[in-house]
Structure formats: C-alpha cells, structure tokens
N, C-alpha and C positions, 0 to 999 in steps of 0.2 A: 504494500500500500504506500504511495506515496505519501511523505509527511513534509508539511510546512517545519520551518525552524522553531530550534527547542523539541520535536519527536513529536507536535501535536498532527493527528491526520489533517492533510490538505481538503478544505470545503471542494466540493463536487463541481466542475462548471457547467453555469444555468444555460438553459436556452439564450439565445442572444435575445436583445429586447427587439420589440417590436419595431420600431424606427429604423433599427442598422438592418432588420432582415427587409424591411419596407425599400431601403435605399439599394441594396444591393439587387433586388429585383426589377429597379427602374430599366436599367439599360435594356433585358431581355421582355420586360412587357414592348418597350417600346420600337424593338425590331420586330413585335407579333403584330403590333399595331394596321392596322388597314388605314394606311397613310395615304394610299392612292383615294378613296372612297372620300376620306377625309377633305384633300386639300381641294378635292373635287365639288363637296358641296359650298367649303369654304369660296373656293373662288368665282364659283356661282351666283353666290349670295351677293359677292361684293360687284360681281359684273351688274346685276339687278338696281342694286343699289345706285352706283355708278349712273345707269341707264337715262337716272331722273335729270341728269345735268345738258343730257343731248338733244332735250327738247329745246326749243327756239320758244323766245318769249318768257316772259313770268312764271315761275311753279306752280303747277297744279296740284295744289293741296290731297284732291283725290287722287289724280296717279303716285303722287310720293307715298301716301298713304299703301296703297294697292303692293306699290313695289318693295316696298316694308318688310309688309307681309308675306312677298314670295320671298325675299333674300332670307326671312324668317324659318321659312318651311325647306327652304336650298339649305340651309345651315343643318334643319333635324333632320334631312334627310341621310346628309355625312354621317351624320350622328349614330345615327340607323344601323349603321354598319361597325361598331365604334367596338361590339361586343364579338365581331364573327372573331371565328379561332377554328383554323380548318385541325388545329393538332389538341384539341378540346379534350377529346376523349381519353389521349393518351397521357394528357399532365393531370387524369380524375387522381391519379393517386402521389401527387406531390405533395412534399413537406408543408408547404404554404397553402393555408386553405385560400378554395377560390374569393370566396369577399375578398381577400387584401387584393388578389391580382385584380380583381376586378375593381377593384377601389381605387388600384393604381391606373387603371384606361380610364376611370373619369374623371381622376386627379390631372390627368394628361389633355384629355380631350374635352372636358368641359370650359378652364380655362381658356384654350384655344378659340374656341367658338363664343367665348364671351367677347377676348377682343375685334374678334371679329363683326361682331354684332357692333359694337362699339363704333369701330372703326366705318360700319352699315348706316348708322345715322349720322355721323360726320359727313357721307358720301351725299348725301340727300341735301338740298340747298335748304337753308335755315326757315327761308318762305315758305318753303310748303313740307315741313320735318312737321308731323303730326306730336302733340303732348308726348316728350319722351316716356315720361312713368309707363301712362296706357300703354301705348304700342310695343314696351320693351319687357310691359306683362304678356303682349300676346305673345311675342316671341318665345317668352318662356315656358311659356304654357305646350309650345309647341314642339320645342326642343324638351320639356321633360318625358311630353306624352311618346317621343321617340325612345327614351331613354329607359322609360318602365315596360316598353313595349319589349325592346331588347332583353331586359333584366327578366319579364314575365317569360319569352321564350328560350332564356337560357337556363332558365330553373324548372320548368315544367314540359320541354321538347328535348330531342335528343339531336336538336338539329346542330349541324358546326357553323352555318353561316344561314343565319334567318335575315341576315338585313336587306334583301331581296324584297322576300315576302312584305317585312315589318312596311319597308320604305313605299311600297304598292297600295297594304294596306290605306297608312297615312296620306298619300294622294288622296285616295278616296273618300276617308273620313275629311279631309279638310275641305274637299268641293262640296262634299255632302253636307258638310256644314255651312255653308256659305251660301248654298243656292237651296237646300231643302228643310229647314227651320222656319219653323211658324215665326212670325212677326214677334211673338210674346217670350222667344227663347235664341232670338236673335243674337249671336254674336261678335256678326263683322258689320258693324256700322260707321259713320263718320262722326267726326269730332262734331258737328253742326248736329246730328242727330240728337231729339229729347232724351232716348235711349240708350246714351251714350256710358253713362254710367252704374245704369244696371248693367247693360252689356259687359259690362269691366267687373261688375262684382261677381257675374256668371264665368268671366274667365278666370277670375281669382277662386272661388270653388273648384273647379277642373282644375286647378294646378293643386291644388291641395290634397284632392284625391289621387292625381297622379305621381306626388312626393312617397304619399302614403304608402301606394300601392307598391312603386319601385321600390323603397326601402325594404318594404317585407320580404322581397324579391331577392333581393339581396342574399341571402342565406345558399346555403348548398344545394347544387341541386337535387331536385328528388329522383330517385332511382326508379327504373320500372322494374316490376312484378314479372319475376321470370316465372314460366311455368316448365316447371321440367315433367315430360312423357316421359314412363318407364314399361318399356317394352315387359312384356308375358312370353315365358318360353310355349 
C-alpha cells in the first residue's frame, strides 16, 4: 500500500471534478459538432437579415419585421441539427454521462447563435428594427422549441441524426402557425397591432413550456425493451 510521509496510508485519488472532466471534453465535442449545418443556418439568418438594407427607399417596418422572423427560424433551424451524433450509439457506454456532453453542444452552440441573433438586429436598419424585447422573445421561442425538439428525440428515438426530420417538422409548425390560428390565438402580429401584447405573452408561455420540456429531456436516454424469443427444441 502506498503511504504518504510519516507511514500514514496515502488518501485514495477522487474522480477528477467536474469542470477539469467538462474542459477536457471540449475539444472532442466540438470536432463531433455538425459545424457545416450550423454555420449554415447561421449565415442564412444573417443573409435574411442583411436583405432589409437592399430595399430602395425608407424601411418597411413590416418587411424588417417579417425578415426577423425568418433569420429567427434560419438560426433554429442550425440549431436542429446541433444534437445529430452519427457515433451516438457507440459512446452509450462512456465514462461521461450524456447530459454533460450534451450540455457541452449547447454551451457551444447556443452562444453562437445568440450572437448571431444579435448581430441579426444590428443588420436590420434602426427604422424599421421592430421593439427589440418582442421580437428577440420570438426568436427565442423558436430556437428553444428547436432545441427540446432535439433533446425530446435524442432521449426517446434511437435515431443518430433526427435534425432532418426535427428541422421539416419546425417549417411546418411555424407556417402552420402563422397562416392557420384563429385571430384569438394569434401569434405573429405587428407592433401596430391591438394584439400585440397578448401575442407576446402567448409566446412567452410557449417558451416556458419549451425550457420545461427540454430540460427534462435532458436526462439519459431511455432504452428500449428488448424482447428476447427463445426457440423450443
């Protein structure tokens, strides 16, 4: 047995903490990263954004508005993809459980896309830049609902790359939002609109259920139920 000085036994060494095993996993999350998908929706977003300045004339409050909201949904789209892991299945039994790895792709990529966003309503000329607060809740709203969408099918699918499906899905949900809501459940309106700030406290709900949800998501994934046949001679 090895002994510290003076012949007393040497204390046992612990796990390393949590932060030095956190940092030394940076490097290999982020060669797994789907960088291409990423800077993909990223530069999307910012093209969109961009866009409001090539019109001729005074800013249209409404198209900056409009264009907002695509660079918004260009942004969860990346986002979408932020969880594929085509080698998923084969790290199920690594030392680090999945929440840190996966804590570390949205330690990564959530920042990213924040300044990105940022950097999305600078792009938009100050005329017609819709109320930052609002707009920068719908954005959010839209980038989480990407992100639980992710966390829901990597916890409950055996899929290695869902951000196909997820980011098809989300098209759909956001048209379907936008053109097939009743007047009373409205949530893409204009700043001029009466309904403007119900609208916003209806997106402010949806992101709270969306925090919700992904958080619980969070956790490992659930296994399936194998069923073993057992042949009869």
């Amino acid at each position: 047995m090895t002994t510290a000085s003076g012949g007393r036994p040497a204390a046992a060494a612990g796990p390393p903490p949590a932060h030095v095993v956190a940092l030394s996993l940076i490097r290999p999350v982020w060669r797994g990263l789907p960088r291409g998908a990423l800077l993909t929706g990223a530069a999307l977003g910012l093209l969109l954004a961009g866009s409001s300045r090539t019109v001729e004339g005074p800013p249209d409050p409404w198209l900056c508005l409009n264009l907002l909201r695509a660079a918004a949904l260009a942004f969860a789209l990346g986002l979408a993809f932020l969880l594929d892991d085509p080698a998923r299945h084969t790290t199920a039994t690594a030392p680090t459980r999945r929440p840190v790895r996966t804590g570390l792709r949205l330690g990564i990529g959530v920042p990213v896309m924040a300044v990105c966003w940022t950097a999305a309503l600078f792009l938009v000329p100050a005329k017609g830049r819709p109320p930052v607060g609002a707009i920068t809740l719908e954005a959010a709203v839209v980038m989480v609902l990407a992100l639980a969408s992710a966390l829901l099918a990597v916890r409950y699918s055996q899929s290695t790359e869902p951000g196909i499906t997820i980011s098809a899905v989300l098209v759909g949900v956001f048209f379907a939002a936008a053109l097939l809501l009743p007047e009373r459940w409205e949530l893409f309106v204009g700043p001029s609109d009466p309904h403007w700030d119900d609208a916003h406290r209806r997106w402010a709900g949806v992101l709270v259920v969306a925090v919700l949800t992904g958080a619980r998501s969070l956790a490992e994934p659930l296994r399936r139920r194998r069923t073993t046949v057992l042949a009869h001679r």
